[in-house]
C-alpha positions as CSV (number, residue, x, y, z in Angstrom):
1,X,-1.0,-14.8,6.5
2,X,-2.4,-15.9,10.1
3,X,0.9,-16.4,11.2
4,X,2.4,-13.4,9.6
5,X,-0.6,-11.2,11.9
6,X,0.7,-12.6,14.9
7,X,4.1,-11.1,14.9
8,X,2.6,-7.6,14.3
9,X,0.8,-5.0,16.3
10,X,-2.9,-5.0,16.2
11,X,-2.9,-1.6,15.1
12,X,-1.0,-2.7,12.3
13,X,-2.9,-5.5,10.9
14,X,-6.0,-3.7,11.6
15,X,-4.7,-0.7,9.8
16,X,-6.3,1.4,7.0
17,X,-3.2,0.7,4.7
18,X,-3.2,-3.1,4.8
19,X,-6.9,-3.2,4.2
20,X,-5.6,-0.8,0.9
21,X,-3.4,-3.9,-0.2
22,X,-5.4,-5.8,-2.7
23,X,-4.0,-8.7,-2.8
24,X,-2.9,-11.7,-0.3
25,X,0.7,-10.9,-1.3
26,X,-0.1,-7.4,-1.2
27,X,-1.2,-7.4,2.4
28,X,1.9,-10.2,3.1
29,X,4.3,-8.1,2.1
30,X,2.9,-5.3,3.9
31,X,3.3,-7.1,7.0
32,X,6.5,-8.6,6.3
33,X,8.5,-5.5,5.9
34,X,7.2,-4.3,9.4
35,X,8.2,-7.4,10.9
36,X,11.8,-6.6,9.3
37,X,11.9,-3.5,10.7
38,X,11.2,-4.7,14.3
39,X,13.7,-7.2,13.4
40,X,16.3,-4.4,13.4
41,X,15.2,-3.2,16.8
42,X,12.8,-0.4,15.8
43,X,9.7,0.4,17.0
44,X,6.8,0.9,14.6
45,X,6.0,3.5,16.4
46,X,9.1,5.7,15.4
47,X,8.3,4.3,11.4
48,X,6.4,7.2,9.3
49,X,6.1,7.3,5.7
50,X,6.3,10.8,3.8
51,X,3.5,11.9,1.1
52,X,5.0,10.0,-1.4
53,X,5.1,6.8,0.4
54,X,8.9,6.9,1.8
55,X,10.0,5.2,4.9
56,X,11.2,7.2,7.2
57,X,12.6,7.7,11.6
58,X,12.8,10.5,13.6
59,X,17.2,10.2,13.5
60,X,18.7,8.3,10.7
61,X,17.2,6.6,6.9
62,X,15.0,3.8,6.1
63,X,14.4,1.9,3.8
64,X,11.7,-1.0,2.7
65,X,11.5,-3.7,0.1
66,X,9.3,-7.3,-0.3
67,X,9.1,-9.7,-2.6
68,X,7.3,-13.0,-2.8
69,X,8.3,-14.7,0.3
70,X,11.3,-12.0,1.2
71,X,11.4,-9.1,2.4
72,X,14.3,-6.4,3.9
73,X,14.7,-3.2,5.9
74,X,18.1,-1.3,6.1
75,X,18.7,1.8,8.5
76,X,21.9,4.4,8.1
77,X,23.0,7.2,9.5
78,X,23.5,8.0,5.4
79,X,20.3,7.9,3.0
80,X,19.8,4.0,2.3
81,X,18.0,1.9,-0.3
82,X,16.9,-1.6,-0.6
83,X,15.5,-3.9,-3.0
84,X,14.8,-7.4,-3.5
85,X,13.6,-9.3,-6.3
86,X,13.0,-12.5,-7.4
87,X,14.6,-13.8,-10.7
88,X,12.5,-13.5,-13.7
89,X,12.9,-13.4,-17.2
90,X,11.0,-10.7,-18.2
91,X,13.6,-8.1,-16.9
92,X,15.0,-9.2,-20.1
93,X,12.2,-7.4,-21.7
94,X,12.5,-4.6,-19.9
95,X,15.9,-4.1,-19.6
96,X,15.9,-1.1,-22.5
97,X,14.3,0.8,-19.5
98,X,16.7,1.1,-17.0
99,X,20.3,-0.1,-18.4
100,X,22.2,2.9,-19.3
101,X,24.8,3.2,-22.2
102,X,28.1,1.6,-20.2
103,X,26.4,-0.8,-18.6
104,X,25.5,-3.2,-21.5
105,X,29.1,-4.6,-21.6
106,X,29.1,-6.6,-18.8
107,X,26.0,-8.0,-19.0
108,X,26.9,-11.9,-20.3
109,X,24.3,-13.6,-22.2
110,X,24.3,-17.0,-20.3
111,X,23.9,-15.1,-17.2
112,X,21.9,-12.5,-18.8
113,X,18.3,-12.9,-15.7
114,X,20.6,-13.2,-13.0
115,X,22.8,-9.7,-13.6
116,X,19.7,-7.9,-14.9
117,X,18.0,-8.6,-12.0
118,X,21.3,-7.6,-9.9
119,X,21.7,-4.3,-11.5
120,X,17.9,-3.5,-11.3
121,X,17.5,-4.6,-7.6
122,X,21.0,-2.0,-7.6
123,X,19.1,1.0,-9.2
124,X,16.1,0.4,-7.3
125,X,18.0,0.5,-4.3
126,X,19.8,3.7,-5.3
127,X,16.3,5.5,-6.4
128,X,15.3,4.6,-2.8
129,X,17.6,6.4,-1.1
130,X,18.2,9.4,-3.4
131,X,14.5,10.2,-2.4
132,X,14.4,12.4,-5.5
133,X,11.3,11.3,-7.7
134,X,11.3,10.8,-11.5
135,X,15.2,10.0,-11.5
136,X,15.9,8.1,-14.9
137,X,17.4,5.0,-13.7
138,X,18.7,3.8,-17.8
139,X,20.3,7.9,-17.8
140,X,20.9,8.8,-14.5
141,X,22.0,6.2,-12.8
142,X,25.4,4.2,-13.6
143,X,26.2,0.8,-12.1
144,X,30.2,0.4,-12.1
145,X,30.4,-3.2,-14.0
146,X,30.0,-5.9,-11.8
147,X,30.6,-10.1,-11.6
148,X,28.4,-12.2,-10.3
149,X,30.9,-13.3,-7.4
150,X,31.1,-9.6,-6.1
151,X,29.3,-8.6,-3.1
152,X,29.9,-4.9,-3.2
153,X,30.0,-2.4,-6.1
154,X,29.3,1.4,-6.9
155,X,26.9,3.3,-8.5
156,X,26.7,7.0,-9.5
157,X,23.4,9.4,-9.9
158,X,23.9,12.0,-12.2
159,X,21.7,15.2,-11.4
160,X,22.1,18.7,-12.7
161,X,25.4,19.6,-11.9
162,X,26.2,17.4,-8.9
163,X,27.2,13.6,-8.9
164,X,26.3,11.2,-6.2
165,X,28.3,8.0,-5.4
166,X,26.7,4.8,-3.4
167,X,28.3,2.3,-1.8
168,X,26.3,-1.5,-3.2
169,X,25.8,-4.7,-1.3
170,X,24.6,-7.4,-3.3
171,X,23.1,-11.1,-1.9
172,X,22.0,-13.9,-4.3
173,X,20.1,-16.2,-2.7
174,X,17.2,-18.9,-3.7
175,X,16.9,-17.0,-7.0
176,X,16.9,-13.8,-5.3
177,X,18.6,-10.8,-5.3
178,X,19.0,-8.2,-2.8
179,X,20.8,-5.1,-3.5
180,X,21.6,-2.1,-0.8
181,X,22.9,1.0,-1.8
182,X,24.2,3.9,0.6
183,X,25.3,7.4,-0.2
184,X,28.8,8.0,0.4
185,X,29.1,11.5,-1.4
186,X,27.7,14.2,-3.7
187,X,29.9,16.9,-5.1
């Protein structure tokens, strides 16, 4: 975590909200996603977080994600979510939760961690950067089916009487997956 330190501000590492982190990973991933964002060219500076925790800059979107060793920052001139994740097999257990209706058909049994964790690093991604707490991700938000060779893919958010489209990214990497999702319209 030394190391981590070193590529931070002092008035970062020193910070009331890393002390907050409980954990060593915790505080690592703290620290990680800020070193992300100055990785984009973005001073800390200009990064604030709303009451509810949200990234966000003075002209454009934000948005944060860690996870064990990774972790990612996005920016957009469109709201924009991230999410990473590592590949586990409880989201097996959990999938009831967040997989809506139409979405169960094209998730394959032998490959069953791997797009689970796709389409819940997709949702989580989408939740991010509809900013619009207590969205139902298994109800409210649809993943259009996916393969595990394709890099983009849509999603729709159904609120009230509008539906919102994203545009998804999706990496696989070291049994990891990373999932960005950006709007593109609501109507």
């Amino acid at each position: 975590m030394d190391e981590l330190r070193s590529y931070v501000p002092k008035s970062i590492v020193q910070s009331e909200e890393l002390s907050l982190r409980k954990t060593d990973g915790g505080k690592k991933g703290y620290i990680a996603a800020r070193i992300a964002v100055k990785s984009l060219g973005i001073s800390l500076t200009d990064l604030s977080f709303t009451k509810q925790g949200e990234p966000q800059l003075p002209n454009g979107f934000c948005s944060l994600s860690h996870c064990q060793d990774y972790a990612a920052a996005v920016v957009g001139q469109n709201p924009i979510g991230v999410d990473v994740e590592a590949h586990r097999e409880k989201i097996v257990r959990i999938a009831s939760k967040f997989v809506h209706v139409n979405e169960y058909p094209f998730i394959l049994p032998k490959d069953e961690i791997v797009l689970l964790t796709r389409l819940w690093t997709a949702k989580e991604a989408v939740y991010k950067a509809m900013h619009h707490p207590g969205l139902a991700l298994a109800t409210q938000i649809e993943v259009a089916p996916f393969s595990l060779t394709d890099v983009t893919g849509e999603a729709k958010v159904y609120l009230a009487d509008k539906t919102h489209r994203f545009s998804l990214q999706f990496s696989t990497f070291k049994a990891h997956q990373l999932s960005i999702a950006q709007l593109i319209t609501s109507k």
